[in-house]
Structures are given as C-alpha cells and as structure tokens.
C-alpha positions as CSV (number, residue, x, y, z in Angstrom):
1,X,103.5,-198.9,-158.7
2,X,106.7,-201.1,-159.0
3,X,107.6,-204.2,-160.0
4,X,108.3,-206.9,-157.3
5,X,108.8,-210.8,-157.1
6,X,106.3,-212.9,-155.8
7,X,108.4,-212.6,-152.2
8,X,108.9,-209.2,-152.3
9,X,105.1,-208.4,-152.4
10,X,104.7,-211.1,-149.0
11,X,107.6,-209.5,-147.0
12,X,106.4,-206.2,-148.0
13,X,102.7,-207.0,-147.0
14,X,103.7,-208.2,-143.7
15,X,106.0,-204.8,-142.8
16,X,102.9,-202.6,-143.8
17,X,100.5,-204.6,-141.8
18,X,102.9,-204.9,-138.7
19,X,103.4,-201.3,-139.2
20,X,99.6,-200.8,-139.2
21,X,98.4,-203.0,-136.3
22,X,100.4,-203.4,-133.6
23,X,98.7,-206.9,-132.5
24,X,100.1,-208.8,-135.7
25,X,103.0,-211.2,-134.7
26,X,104.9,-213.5,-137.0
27,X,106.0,-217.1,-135.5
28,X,107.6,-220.2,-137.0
29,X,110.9,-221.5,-137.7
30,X,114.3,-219.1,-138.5
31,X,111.9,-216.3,-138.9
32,X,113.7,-213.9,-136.7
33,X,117.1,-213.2,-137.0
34,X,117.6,-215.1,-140.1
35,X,114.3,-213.8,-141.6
36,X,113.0,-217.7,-142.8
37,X,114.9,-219.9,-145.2
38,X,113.5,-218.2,-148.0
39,X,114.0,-214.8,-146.7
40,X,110.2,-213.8,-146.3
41,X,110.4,-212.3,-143.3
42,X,113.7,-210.7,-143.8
43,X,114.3,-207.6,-141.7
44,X,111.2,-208.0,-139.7
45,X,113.2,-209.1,-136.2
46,X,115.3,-205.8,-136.6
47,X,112.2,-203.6,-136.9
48,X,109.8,-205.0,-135.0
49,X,111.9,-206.7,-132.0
50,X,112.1,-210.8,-131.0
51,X,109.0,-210.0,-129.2
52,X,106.8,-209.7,-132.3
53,X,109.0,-211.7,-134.7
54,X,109.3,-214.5,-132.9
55,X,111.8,-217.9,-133.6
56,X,110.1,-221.0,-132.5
57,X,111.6,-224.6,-131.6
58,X,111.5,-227.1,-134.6
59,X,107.6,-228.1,-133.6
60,X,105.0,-227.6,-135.7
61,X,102.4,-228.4,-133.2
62,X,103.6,-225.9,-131.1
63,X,103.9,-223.2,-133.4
64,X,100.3,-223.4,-134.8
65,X,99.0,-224.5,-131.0
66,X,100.4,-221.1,-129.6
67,X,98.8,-219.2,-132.7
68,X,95.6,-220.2,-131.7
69,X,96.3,-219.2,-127.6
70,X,97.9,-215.8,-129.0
71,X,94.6,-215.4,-131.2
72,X,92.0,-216.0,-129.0
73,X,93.5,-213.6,-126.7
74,X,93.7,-210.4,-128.7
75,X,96.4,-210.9,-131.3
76,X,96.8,-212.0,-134.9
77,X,99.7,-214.1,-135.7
78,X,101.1,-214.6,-138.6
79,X,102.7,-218.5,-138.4
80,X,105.2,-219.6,-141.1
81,X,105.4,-223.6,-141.4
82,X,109.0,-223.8,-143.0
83,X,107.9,-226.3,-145.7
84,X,103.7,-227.2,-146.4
85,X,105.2,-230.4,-146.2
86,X,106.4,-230.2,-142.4
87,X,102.7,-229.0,-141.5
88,X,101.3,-232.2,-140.8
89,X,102.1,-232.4,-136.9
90,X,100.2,-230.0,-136.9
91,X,96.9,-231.3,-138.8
92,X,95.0,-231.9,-135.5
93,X,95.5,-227.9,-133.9
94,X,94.8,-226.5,-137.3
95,X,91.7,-229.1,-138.1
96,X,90.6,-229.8,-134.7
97,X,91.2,-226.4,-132.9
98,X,91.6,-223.6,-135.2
99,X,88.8,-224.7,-137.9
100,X,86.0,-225.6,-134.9
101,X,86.7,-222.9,-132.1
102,X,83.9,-220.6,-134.0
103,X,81.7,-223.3,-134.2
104,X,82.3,-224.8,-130.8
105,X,82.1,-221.7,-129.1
106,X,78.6,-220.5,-130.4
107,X,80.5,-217.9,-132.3
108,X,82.1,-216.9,-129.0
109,X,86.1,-216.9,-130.1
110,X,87.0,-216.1,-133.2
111,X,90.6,-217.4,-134.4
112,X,92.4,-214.4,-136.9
113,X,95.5,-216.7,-137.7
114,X,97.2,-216.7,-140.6
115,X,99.3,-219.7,-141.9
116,X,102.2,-219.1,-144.5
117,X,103.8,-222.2,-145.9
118,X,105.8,-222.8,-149.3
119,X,104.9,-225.7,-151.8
120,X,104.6,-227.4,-154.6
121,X,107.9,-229.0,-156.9
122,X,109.9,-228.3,-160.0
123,X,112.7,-227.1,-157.4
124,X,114.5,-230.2,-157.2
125,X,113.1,-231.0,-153.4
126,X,112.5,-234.4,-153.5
127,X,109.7,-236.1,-151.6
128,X,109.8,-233.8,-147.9
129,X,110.2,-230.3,-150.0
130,X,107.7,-230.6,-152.8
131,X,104.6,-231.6,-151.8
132,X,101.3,-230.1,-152.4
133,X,98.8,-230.1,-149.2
134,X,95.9,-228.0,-150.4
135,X,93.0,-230.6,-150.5
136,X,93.6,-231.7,-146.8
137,X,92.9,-228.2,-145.8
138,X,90.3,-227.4,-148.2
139,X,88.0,-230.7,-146.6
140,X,87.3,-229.0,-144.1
141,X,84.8,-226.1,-143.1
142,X,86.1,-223.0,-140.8
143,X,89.2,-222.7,-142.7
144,X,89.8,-220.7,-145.4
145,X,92.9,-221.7,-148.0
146,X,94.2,-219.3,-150.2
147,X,97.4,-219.5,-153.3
148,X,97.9,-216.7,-155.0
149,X,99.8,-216.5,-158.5
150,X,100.6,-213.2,-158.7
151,X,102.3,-210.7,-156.7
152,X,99.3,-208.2,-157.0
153,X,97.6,-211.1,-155.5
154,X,99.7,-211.9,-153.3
155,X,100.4,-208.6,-151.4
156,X,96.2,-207.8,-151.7
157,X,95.0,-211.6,-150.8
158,X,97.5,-211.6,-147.6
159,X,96.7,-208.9,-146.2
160,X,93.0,-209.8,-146.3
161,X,94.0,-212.9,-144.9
162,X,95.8,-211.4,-141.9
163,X,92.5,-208.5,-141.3
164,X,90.6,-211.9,-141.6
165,X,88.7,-213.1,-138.4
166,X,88.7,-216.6,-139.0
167,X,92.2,-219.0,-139.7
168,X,93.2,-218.5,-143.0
169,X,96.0,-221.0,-145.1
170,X,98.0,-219.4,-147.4
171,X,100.2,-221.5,-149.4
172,X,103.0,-220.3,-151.6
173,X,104.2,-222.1,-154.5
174,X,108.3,-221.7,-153.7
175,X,109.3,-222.1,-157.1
176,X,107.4,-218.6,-157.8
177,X,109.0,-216.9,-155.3
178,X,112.1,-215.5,-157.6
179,X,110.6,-216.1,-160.7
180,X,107.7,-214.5,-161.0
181,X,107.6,-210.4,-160.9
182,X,104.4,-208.3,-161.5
183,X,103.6,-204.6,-161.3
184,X,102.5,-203.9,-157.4
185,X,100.8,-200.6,-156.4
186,X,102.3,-199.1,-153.6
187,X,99.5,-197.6,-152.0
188,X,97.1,-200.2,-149.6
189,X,94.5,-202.2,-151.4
190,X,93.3,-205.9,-151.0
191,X,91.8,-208.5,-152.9
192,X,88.7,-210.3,-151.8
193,X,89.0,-213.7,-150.2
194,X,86.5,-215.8,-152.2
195,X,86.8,-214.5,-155.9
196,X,88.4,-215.8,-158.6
197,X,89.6,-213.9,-161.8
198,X,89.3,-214.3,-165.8
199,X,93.0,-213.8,-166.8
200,X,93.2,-214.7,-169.8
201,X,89.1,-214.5,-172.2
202,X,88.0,-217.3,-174.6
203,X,85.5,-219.1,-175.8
204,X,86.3,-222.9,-176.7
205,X,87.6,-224.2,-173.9
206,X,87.9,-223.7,-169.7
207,X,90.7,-224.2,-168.1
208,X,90.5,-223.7,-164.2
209,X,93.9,-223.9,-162.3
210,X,95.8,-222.2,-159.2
211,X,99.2,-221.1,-158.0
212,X,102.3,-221.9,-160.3
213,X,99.6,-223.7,-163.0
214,X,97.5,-220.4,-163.5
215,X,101.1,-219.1,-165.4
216,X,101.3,-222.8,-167.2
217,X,97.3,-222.7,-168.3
218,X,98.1,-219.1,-169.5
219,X,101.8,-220.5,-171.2
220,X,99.4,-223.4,-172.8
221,X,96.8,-221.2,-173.4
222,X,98.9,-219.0,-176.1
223,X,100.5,-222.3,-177.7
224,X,96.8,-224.1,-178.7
225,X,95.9,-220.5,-179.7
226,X,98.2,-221.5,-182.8
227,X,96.0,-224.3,-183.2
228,X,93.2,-221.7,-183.8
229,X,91.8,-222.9,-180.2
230,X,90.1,-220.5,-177.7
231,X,91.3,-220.6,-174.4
232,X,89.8,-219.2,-171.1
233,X,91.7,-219.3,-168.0
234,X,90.3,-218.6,-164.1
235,X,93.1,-218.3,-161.9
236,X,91.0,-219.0,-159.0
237,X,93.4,-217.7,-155.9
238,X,91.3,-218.8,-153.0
239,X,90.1,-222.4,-153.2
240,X,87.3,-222.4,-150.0
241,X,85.8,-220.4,-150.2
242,X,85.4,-221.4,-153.9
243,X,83.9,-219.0,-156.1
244,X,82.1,-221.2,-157.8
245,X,80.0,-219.0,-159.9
246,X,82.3,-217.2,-161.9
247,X,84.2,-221.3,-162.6
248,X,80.6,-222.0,-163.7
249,X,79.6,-218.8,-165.5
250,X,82.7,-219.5,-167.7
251,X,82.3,-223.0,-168.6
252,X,78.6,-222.2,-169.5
253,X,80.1,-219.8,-172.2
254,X,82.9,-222.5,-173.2
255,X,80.9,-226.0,-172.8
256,X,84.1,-227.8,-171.9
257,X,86.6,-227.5,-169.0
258,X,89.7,-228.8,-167.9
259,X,91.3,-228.9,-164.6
260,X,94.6,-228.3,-163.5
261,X,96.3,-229.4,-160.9
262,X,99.7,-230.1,-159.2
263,X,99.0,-233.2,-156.7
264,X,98.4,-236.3,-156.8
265,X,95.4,-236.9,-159.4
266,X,93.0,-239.0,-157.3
267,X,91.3,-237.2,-154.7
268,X,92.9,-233.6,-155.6
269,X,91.5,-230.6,-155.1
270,X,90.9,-230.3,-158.3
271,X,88.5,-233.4,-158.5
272,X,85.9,-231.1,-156.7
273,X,86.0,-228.5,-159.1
274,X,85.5,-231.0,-161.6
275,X,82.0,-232.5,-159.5
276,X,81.0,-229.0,-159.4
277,X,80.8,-228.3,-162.7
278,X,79.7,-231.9,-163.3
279,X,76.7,-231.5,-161.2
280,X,75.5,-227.7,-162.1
281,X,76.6,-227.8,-165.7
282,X,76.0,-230.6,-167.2
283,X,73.3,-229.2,-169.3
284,X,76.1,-227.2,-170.7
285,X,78.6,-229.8,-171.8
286,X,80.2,-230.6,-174.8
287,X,82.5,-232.8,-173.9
288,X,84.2,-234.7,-170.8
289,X,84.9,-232.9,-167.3
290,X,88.6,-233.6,-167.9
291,X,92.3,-233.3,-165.8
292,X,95.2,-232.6,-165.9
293,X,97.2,-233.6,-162.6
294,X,100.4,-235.2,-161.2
295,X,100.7,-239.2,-161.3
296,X,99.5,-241.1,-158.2
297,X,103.1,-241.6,-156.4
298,X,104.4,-241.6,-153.1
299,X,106.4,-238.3,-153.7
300,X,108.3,-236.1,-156.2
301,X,111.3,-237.9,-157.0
302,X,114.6,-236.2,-156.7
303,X,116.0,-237.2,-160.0
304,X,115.8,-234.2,-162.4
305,X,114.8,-236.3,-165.4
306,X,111.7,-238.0,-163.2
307,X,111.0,-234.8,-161.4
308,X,110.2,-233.4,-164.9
309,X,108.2,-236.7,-165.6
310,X,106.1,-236.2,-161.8
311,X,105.7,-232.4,-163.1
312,X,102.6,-230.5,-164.7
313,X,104.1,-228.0,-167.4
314,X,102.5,-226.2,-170.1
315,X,103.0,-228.8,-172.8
316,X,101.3,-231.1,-170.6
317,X,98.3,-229.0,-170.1
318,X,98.3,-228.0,-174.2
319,X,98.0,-231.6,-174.6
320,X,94.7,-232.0,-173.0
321,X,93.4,-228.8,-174.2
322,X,93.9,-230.3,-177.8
323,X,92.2,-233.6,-176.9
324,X,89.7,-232.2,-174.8
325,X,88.9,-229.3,-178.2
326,X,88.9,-232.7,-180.7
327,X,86.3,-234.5,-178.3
C-alpha cells in the first residue's frame, strides 16, 4: 500500500497491464517520447518501444479510427484524446463504429478499446480545455463511460476498463490529477464497472455526484453536518452502466436527493439520474428531485473571477443541501 496521486495510480495501471498482456498498446497525441502533456504515459515509450507506445498525428479521427482496426484484429489499445474537449472529430468512429460493431456484427467483433481523456475546469482552461463531455457518451448504448474520483478507483476501474471487451470512455477530471492522493494497494485488484459506492452514510439527504464533485459533495457534506444535517454521498464512478439500484436504495432511506454535476445544467448527465429517481421513487419523496450544475453558457470563461462564477464548489452544493433539507 502507498500513497499516489490520481496520475500516478493511471500511469502505474497502464505499466502493470502492458507488463501483463502483451497486446495492450497506447496511441494518441505526445504519448511517446514526451509521455502526454500531463505526463500519464510517462516512461512508457522507453519500456515498451514506439511500437507499442505509439505518437499519432494531431487527428482525432484517426487515432480513435485505428483503435478500432487495432481492436478488431487482436489487440487492445489504449487511446489518449489530449483534451475531452478535442474528442469530437471523433464522435462519429466512437458513436457510429466502436458503440455498434457488437451489435452490427451479431456479436461477431467485439471492440476492447479504451479511451483516456482529461476534463472538466477550475484549471484556468478557458472554453477548448475545460469542458465536460460525459452526457454525449453516456446517450448512447455499446459504450461504457467511466470517471473515477479516487486513485483506488482509478488504478482498479482502468484496468477493468482495459480487460473490458467492449469500448470503454474513461474520463479524468485534470484538475485531480496532482491534487488528489489516496492510499493504493500495490498488489492487482479491480473495481467493477457498473457499481457505485456509499462514501460518505446518512440519512437526511442524497447527494449523487461523480469525478472532482464526489470530493466537493463530501467537502459540503461535512459543512451542513454543522447545520445538524445528514448527508449521504454515492460517488457513482461509472455512469452507463449506471447502477441505479444502490442511487435508488439510498434515496429510499433519505427521501430527498440532489444531483451534482459539472456541465451545462440543461440536458446533463445528471438530469437522467434525476428522471430515474423521479420515476422509481417517487413514492419515497419528500421533497423536489433537485440540481446542482454549471450555468447554461457557451464555455468556461477564462477570467479567474468568472471561472469561479461558471464553477460548482462545495459552498455551492451546501447551498442546495440547506434548501433542499428546509423544503
């Protein structure tokens, strides 16, 4: 056991796994030599050779097109899309092509791909560095989409991505990279795709959230506990598929919930949590489906004062646990 960053634990994960199976490659952008603008893939391209740590040209298309070739026929690569918010050249290969080929194939071809990309703001990015893609991703069945919060998580949830059979989209919220450390066994273990976790018990009030917000719900979670208000939190770390049941279970015990997001409000991911529990828990209710999200602009801006204003932060999400506890 040791403690790691949230980085540390996904460059560790993809050493042991390349170690492990010789048919994992890793693809994308500056991943080779320079081991990724964040340094994720670090000293992969001196271990494991430019034939297995590959550096791609500036095409997005490409890179997740020749994932698909590479996985059909016998290997599993590992694709980094610099930024989540460069991904969208290549919506149609990852919607059209990677999603369907199961499906279109009668279950011939299976596509084990795995799809790292950093998002999410607070890191002074501005509107092409900050954005958060989930929903698009999570529309659409034959993908999987995963954001861990934690580098326990992390390291167990990725490499159950990468042993996946299907395409798998695991997003990374960049502003946890340095800043968030966590004990990380050193011996091989993964966490389930399709399960999300309690972290923090109560009995007032559910708060459902993902990513960099599980550690704000948890922040705002301790501050209304001043306020003599019971908190519980579900980090829910893979969002399709969503484990509904243990979202559901909780706000049966609570009769409220609150859902937290990063993106835009309208049409967020975290508007279908919200239906859910809406349509199998209303009998359970004592009070509003509520959420807490960012505002319904173009982009993050780049100045710091209405960064913080585009933001979700803990004082934010307190907020609406106090009104949602007074309905």
């Amino acid at each position: 056991m040791a403690v790691k960053t949230f980085i540390e634990a996904i460059r560790e994960t993809l050493v042991l796994e390349m170690r492990r199976d010789d048919s994992i490659i890793v693809l994308g952008e500056d991943v080779g030599k320079k081991g990724g603008v964040f340094l994720a893939t670090d000293g992969l391209w001196a271990e494991f050779g430019d034939e297995r740590v590959i550096d791609t040209p500036l095409t997005e298309s490409m890179i997740i097109g020749a994932s698909i070739g590479a996985a059909v026929n016998g290997l599993r690569p590992v694709c980094e899309i610099q930024f989540a918010d460069f991904i969208f050249p290549a919506f149609n290969q990852i919607v059209s092509e990677a999603a369907r080929m199961r499906y279109r194939s009668n279950n011939g071809y299976g596509v084990p791909m795995v799809v790292r990309a950093p998002y999410g703001g607070g890191v002074h990015g501005a509107l092409y560095h900050s954005q958060s893609v989930e929903a698009f991703y999570t529309h659409v069945p034959g993908l999987k989409v995963v954001i861990p919060s934690t580098p326990y998580d992390a390291k167990g949830l990725l490499r159950s991505c990468i042993r996946d059979d299907d395409p798998v989209l695991f997003f990374e919220h960049k502003k946890m990279y340095r800043s968030v450390r966590g004990n990380v066994p050193d011996g091989e273990y993964t966490v389930p795709l399709g399960k999300a976790q309690v972290t923090h018990p109560g009995t007032q009030i559910t708060v459902v959230a993902y990513g960099l917000m599980a550690h704000y719900a948890l922040e705002a979670a301790d501050r209304v506990a001043e306020d003599g208000i019971s908190v519980e939190v579900v980090d829910l770390r893979t969002l399709r598929p969503l484990d509904k049941e243990t979202v559901l279970d909780s706000v049966r015990k609570t009769g409220k919930c609150l859902v937290v997001y990063e993106d835009n409000r309208f049409g967020g991911y975290g508007a279908e949590v919200c239906a859910i529990v809406a349509e199998e828990a209303f009998d359970y209710l004592d009070g509003p489906v509520t959420r807490i999200a960012g505002p319904d602009v173009p982009g993050v801006p780049y100045n710091h004062v209405l960064e913080e204003w585009f933001m979700v932060n803990p004082e934010k999400i307190a907020d609406g646990i106090r009104k949602l506890a007074a309905y």
